[in-house]
Short mmCIF file of the C-alpha atoms (twelve columns), coordinates in Angstrom:
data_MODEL
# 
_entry.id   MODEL 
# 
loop_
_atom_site.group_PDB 
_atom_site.id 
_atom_site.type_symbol 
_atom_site.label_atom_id 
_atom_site.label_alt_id 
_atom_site.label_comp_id 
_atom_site.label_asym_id 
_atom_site.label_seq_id 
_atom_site.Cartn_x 
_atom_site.Cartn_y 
_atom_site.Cartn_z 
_atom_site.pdbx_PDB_model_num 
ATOM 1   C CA . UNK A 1   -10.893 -9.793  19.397  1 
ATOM 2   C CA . UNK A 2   -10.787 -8.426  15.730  1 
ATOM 3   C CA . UNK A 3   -9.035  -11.275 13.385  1 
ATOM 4   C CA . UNK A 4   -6.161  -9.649  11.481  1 
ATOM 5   C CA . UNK A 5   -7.039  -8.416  7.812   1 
ATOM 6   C CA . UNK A 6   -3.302  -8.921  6.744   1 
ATOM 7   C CA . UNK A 7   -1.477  -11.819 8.059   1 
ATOM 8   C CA . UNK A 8   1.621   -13.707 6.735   1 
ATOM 9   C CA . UNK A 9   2.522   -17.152 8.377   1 
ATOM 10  C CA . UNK A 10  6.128   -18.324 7.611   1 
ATOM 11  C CA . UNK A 11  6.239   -16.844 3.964   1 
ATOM 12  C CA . UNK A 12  9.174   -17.156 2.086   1 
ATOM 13  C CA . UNK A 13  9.743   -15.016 -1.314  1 
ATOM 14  C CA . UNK A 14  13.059  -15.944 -2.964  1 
ATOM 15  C CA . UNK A 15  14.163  -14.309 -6.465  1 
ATOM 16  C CA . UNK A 16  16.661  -17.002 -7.805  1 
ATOM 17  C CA . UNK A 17  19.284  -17.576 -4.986  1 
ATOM 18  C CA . UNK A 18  18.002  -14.534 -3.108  1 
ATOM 19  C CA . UNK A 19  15.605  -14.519 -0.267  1 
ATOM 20  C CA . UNK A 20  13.429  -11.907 0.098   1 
ATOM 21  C CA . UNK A 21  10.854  -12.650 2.701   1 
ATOM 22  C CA . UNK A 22  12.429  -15.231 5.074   1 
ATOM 23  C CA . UNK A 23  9.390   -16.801 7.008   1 
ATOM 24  C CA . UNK A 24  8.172   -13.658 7.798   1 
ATOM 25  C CA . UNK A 25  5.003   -13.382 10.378  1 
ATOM 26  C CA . UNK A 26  2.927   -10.416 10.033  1 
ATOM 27  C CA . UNK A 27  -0.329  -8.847  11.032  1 
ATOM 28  C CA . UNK A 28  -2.167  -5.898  10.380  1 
ATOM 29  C CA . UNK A 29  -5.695  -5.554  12.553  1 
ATOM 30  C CA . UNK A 30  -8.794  -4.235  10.532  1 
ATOM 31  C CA . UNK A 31  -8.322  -0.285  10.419  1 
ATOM 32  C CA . UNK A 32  -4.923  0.050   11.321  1 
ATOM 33  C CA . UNK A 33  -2.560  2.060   10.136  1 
ATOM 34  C CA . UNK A 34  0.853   -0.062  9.638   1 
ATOM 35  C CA . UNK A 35  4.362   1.961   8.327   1 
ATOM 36  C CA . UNK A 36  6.840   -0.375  7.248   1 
ATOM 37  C CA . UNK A 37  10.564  1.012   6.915   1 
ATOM 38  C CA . UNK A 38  13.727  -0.326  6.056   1 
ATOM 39  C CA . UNK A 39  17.214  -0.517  4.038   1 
ATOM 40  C CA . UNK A 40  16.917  -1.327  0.351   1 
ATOM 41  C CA . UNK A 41  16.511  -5.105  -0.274  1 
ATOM 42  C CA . UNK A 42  14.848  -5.487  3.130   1 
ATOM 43  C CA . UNK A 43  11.286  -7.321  1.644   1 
ATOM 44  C CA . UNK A 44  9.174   -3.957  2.143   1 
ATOM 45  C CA . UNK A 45  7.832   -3.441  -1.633  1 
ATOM 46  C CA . UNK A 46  8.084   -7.143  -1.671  1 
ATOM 47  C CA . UNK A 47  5.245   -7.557  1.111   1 
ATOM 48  C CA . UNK A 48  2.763   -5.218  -0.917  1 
ATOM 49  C CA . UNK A 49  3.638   -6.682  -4.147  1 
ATOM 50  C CA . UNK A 50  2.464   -10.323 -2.741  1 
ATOM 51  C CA . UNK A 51  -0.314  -8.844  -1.418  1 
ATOM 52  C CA . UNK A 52  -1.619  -7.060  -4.611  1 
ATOM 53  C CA . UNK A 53  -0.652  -10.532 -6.031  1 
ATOM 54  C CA . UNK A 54  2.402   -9.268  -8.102  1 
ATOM 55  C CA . UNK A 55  4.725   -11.583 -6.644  1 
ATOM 56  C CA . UNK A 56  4.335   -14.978 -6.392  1 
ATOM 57  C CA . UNK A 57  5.164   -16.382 -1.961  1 
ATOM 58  C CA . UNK A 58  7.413   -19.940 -2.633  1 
ATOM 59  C CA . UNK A 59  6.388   -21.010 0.807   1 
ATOM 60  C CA . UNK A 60  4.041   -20.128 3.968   1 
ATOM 61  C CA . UNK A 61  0.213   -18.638 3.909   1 
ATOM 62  C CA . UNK A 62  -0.732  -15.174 2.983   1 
ATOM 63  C CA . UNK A 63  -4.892  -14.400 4.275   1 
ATOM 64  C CA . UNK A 64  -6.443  -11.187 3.545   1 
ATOM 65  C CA . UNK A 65  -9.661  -10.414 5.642   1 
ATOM 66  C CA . UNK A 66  -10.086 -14.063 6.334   1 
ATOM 67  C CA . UNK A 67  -9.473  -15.663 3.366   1 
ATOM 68  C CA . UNK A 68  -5.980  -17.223 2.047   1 
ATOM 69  C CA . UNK A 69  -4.656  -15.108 -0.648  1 
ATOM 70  C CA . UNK A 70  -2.311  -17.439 -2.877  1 
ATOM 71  C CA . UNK A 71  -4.472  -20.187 -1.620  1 
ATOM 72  C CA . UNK A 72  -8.181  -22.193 -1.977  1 
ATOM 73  C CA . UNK A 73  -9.603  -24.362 -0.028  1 
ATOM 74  C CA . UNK A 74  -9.270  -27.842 -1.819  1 
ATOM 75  C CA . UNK A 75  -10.429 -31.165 -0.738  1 
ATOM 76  C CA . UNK A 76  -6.939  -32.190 0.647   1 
ATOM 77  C CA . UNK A 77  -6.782  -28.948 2.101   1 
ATOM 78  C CA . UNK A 78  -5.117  -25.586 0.958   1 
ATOM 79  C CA . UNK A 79  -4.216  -25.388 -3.211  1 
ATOM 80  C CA . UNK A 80  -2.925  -22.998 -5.315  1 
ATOM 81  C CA . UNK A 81  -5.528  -20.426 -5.663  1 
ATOM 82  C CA . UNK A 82  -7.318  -19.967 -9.419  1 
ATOM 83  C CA . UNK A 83  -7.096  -16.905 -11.214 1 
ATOM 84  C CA . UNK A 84  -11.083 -16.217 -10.670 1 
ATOM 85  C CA . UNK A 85  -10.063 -16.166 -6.855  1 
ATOM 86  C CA . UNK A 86  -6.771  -13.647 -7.289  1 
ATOM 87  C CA . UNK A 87  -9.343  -11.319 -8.999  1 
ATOM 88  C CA . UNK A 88  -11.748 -11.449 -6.302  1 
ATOM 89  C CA . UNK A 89  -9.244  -11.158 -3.668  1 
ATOM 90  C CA . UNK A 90  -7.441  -8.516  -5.417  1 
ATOM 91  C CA . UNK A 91  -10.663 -6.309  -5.421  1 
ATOM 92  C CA . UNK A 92  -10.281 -6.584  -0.989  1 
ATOM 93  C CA . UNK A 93  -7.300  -4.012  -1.791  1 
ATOM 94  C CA . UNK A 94  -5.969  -0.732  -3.327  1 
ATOM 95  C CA . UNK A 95  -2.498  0.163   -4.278  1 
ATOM 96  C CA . UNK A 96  -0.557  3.071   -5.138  1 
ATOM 97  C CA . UNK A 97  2.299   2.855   -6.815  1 
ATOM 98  C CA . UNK A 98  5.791   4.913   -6.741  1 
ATOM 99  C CA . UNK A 99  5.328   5.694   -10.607 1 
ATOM 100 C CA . UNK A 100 1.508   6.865   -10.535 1 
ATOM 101 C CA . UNK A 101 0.309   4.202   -13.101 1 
ATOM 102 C CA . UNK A 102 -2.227  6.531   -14.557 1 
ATOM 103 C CA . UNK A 103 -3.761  5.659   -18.169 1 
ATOM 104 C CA . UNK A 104 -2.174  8.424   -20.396 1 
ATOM 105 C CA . UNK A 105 -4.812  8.163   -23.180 1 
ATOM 106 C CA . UNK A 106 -7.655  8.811   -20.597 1 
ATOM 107 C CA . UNK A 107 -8.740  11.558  -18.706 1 
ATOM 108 C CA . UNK A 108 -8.506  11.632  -15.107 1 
ATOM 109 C CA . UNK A 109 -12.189 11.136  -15.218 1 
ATOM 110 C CA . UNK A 110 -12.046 7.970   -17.031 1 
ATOM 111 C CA . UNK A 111 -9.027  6.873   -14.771 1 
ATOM 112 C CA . UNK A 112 -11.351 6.923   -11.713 1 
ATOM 113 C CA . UNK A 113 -14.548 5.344   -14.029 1 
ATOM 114 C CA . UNK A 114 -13.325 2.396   -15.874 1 
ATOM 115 C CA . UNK A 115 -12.567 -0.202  -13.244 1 
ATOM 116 C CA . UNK A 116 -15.894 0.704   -11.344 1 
ATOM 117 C CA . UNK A 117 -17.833 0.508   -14.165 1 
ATOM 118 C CA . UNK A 118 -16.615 -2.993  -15.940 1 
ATOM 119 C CA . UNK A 119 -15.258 -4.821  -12.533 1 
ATOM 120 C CA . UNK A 120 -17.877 -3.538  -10.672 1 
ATOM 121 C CA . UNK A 121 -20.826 -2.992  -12.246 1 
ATOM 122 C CA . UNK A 122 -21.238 0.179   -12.341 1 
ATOM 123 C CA . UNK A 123 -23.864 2.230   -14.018 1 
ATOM 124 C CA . UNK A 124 -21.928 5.570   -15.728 1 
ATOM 125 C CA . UNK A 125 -23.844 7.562   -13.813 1 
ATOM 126 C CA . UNK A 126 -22.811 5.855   -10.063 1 
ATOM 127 C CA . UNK A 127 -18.446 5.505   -11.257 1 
ATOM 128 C CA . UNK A 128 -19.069 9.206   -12.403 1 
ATOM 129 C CA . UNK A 129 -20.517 10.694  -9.202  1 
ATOM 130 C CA . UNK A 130 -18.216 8.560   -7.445  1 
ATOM 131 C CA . UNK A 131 -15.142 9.523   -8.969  1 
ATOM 132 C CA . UNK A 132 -16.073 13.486  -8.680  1 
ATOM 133 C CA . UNK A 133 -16.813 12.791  -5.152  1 
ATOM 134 C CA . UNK A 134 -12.976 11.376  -4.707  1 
ATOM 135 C CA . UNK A 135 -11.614 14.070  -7.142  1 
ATOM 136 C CA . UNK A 136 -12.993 16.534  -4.566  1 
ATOM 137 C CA . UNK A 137 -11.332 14.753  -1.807  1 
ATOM 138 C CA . UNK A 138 -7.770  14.937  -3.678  1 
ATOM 139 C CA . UNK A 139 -8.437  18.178  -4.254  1 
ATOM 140 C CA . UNK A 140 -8.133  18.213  -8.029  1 
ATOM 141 C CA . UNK A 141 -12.275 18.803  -9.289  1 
ATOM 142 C CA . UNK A 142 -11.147 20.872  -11.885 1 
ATOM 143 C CA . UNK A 143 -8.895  18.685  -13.409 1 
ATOM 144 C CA . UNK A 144 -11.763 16.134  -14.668 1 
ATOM 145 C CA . UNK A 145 -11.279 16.360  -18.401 1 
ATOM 146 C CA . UNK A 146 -7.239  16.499  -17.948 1 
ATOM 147 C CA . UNK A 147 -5.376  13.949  -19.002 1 
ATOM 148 C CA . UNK A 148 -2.665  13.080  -17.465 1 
ATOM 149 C CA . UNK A 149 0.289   14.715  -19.241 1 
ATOM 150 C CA . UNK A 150 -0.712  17.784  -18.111 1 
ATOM 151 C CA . UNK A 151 -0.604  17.270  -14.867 1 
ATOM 152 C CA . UNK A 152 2.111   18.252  -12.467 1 
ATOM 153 C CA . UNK A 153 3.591   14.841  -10.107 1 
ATOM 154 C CA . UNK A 154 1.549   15.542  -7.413  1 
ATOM 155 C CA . UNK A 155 -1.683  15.756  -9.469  1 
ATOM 156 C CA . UNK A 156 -1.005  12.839  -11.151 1 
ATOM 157 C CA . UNK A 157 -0.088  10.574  -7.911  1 
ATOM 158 C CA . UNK A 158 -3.119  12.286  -6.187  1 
ATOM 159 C CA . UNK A 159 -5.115  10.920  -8.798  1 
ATOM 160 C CA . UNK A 160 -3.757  7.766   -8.636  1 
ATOM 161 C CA . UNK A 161 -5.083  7.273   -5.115  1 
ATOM 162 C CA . UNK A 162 -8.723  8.715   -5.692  1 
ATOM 163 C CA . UNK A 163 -7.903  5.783   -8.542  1 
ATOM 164 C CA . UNK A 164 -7.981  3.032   -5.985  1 
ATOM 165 C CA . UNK A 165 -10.162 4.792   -3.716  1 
ATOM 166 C CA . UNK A 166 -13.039 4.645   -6.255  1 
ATOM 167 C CA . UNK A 167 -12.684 0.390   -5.993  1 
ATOM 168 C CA . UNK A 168 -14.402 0.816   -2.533  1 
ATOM 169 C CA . UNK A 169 -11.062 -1.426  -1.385  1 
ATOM 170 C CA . UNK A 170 -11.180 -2.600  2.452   1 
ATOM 171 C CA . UNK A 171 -7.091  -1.846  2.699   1 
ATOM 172 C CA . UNK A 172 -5.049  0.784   1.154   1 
ATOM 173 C CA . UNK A 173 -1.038  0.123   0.278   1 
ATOM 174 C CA . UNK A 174 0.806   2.900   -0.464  1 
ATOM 175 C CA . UNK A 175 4.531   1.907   -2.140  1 
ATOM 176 C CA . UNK A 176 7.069   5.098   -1.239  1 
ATOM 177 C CA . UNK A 177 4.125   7.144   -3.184  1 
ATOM 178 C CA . UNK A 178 6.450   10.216  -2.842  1 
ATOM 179 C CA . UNK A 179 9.786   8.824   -4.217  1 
ATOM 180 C CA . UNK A 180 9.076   9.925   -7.551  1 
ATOM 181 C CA . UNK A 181 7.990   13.250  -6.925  1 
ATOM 182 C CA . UNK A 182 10.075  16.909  -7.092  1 
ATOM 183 C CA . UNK A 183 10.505  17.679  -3.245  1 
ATOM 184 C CA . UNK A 184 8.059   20.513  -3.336  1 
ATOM 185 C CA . UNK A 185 5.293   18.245  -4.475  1 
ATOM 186 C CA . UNK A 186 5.791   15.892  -1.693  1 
ATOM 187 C CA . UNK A 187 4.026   17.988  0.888   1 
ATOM 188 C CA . UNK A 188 0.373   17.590  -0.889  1 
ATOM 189 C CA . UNK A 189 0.071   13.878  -1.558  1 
ATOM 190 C CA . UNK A 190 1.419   13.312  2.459   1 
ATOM 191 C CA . UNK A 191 -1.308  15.818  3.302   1 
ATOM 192 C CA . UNK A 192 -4.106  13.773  1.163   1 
ATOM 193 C CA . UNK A 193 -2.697  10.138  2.377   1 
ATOM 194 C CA . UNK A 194 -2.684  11.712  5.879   1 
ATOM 195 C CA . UNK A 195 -6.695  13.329  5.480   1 
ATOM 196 C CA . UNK A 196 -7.174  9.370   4.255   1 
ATOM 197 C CA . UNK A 197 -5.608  7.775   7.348   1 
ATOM 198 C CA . UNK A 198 -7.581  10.545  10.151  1 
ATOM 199 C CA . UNK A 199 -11.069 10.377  8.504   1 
ATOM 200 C CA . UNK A 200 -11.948 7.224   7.441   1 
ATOM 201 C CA . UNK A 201 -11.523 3.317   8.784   1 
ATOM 202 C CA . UNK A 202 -9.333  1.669   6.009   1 
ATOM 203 C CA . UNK A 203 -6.838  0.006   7.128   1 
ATOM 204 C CA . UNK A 204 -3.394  1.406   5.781   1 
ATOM 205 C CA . UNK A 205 -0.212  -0.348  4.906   1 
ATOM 206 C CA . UNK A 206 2.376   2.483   3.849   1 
ATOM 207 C CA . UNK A 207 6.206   1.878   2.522   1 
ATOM 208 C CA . UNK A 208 8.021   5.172   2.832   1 
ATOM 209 C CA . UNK A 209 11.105  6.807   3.328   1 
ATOM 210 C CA . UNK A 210 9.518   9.731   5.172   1 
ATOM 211 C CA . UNK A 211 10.420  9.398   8.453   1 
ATOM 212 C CA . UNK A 212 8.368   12.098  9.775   1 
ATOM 213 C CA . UNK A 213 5.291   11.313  8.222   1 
ATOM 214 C CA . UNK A 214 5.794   7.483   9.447   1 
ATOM 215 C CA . UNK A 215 5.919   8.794   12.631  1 
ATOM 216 C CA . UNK A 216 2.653   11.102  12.591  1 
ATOM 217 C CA . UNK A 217 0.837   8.930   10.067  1 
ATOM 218 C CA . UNK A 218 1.250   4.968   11.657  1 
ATOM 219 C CA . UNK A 219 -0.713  3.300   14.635  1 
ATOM 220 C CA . UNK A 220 2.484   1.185   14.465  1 
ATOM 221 C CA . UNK A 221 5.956   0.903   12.525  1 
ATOM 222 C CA . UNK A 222 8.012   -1.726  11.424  1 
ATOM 223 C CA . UNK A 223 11.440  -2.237  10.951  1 
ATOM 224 C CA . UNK A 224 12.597  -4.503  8.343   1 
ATOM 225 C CA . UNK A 225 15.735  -6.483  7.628   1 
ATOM 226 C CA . UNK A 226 17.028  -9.087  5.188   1 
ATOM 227 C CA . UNK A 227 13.410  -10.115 4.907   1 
ATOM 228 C CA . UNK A 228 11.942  -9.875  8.503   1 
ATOM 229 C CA . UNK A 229 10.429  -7.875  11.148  1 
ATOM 230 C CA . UNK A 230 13.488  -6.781  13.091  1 
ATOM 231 C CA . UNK A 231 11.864  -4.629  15.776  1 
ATOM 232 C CA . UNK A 232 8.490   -3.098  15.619  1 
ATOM 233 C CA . UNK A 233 5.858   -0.643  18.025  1 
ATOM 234 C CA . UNK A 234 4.277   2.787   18.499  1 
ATOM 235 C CA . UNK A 235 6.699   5.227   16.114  1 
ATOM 236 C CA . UNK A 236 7.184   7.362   19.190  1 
ATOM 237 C CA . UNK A 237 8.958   3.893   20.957  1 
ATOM 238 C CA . UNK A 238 11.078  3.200   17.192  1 
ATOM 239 C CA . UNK A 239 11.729  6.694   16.466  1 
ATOM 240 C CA . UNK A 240 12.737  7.769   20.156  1 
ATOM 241 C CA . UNK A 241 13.654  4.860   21.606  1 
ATOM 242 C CA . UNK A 242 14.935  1.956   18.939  1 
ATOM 243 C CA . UNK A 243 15.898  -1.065  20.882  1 
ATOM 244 C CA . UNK A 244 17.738  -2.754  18.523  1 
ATOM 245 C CA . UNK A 245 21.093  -1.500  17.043  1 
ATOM 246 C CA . UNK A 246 20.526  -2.041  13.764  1 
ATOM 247 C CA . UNK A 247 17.436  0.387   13.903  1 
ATOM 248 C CA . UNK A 248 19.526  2.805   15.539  1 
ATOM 249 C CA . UNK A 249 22.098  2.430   12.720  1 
ATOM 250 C CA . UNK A 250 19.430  2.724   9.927   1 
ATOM 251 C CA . UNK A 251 17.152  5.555   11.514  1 
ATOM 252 C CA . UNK A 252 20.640  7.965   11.937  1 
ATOM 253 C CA . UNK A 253 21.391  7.330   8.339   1 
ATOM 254 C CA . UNK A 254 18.156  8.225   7.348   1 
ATOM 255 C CA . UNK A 255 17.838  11.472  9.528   1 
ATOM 256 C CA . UNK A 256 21.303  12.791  9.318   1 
ATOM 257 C CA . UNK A 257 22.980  11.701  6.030   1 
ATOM 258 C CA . UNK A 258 25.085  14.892  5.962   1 
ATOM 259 C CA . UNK A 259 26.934  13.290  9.158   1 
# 
């Protein structure tokens, strides 16, 4: 058996009097790809932005591929981790954000370079050919030497994922990548996120009000509430099938607002 590249073991967030993540357990297997949905205020975002280290856990153990996350390996045991080990661990992932994130005084070619090149090591020759190589697999070659105001939405948030592609990361985590964008643009990022998920073996963690896409996209969903894991499975068993009645409630609101 495969250990779990994501797991969280009793981790409580809290912001203030607020609890976020209440003990929440959680595993994601090496190449899976994991939809989490969920009211607003349900711990979703939260869960990526402990994992990209944005967000302090108060309690519990995060590990990513093996190692603990907030965590080092002390001689009394587990200590708070140093910043030298957050930036190694934080290299394991990629993220994409709802608000694109892009440098506005660089091209999209620099964008994809700059990280590769002084994080990695780069030569300018090896961040270059790899960022073409991703630009192609956006779809968005010809926008090299664009910077990013003069790109449409879609561009840019396309972008922003050959961004973290070009860090090699193990696991992808994609935070409602579409929420910002005009409806019409929604349908090409999906379809590059999707392309992502069918051809190649990162694993995937995706936050997203897209119901339908959850439901193509994910090996599994999850259902969160008030800072746990309500009810999760195959989307054709949550989607078709929700056992619980607050996933009921929550999926009809989401598919017919109008009623």
């Amino acid at each position: 058996m495969n250990e779990p590249i994501i797991r969280f073991e009793g981790v409580v967030k809290r912001f203030g009097e607020l609890t976020v993540l209440d003990h929440l357990d959680f595993t994601v297997d090496p190449g899976e790809k994991v939809t989490i949905i969920g009211p607003s205020g349900s711990g979703k975002s939260t869960v990526l932005r402990v994992l990209m280290t944005l967000e302090r856990i108060n309690e519990g153990v995060v590990y990513v591929d093996g190692e603990p996350l907030w965590h080092e390996q002390g001689a009394k045991g587990l200590e708070p981790a140093s910043e030298a080990h957050l930036r190694k661990m934080r290299q394991k992932m990629g993220m994409v954000f709802q608000h694109f994130n892009l440098f506005p005084h660089m091209t999209v070619l620099r964008n994809l370079t700059e990280a590769p090149r002084y994080v990695l090591g780069l030569s300018p020759r090896e961040a270059r050919q790899r960022a073409e190589e991703l630009l192609e697999l956006v779809g968005l070659s010809d926008k090299a030497e664009a910077f990013p105001s003069q790109l449409s939405g879609g561009q840019q948030q396309r972008v922003a994922i050959a961004r973290a592609l070009a860090m090699r990361p193990k696991i992808m985590l994609f935070d409602e990548p579409t929420s910002a964008l005009d409806p019409e643009l929604v349908g090409e990022v999906l379809r590059v996120i999707r392309s992502l998920a069918e051809e190649h073996e990162l694993t995937m963690l995706l936050v997203t009000h897209e119901m339908d896409f959850a439901r193509r996209i994910s090996d599994r969903v999850c259902f969160f509430d008030q800072g746990r894991i309500l009810e999760q499975g195959p989307p054709e068993e949550i989607f078709s099938s929700p056992k619980e009645q607050r996933t009921r409630e929550f999926l009809h609101a989401v598919l017919h607002p109008e009623e």
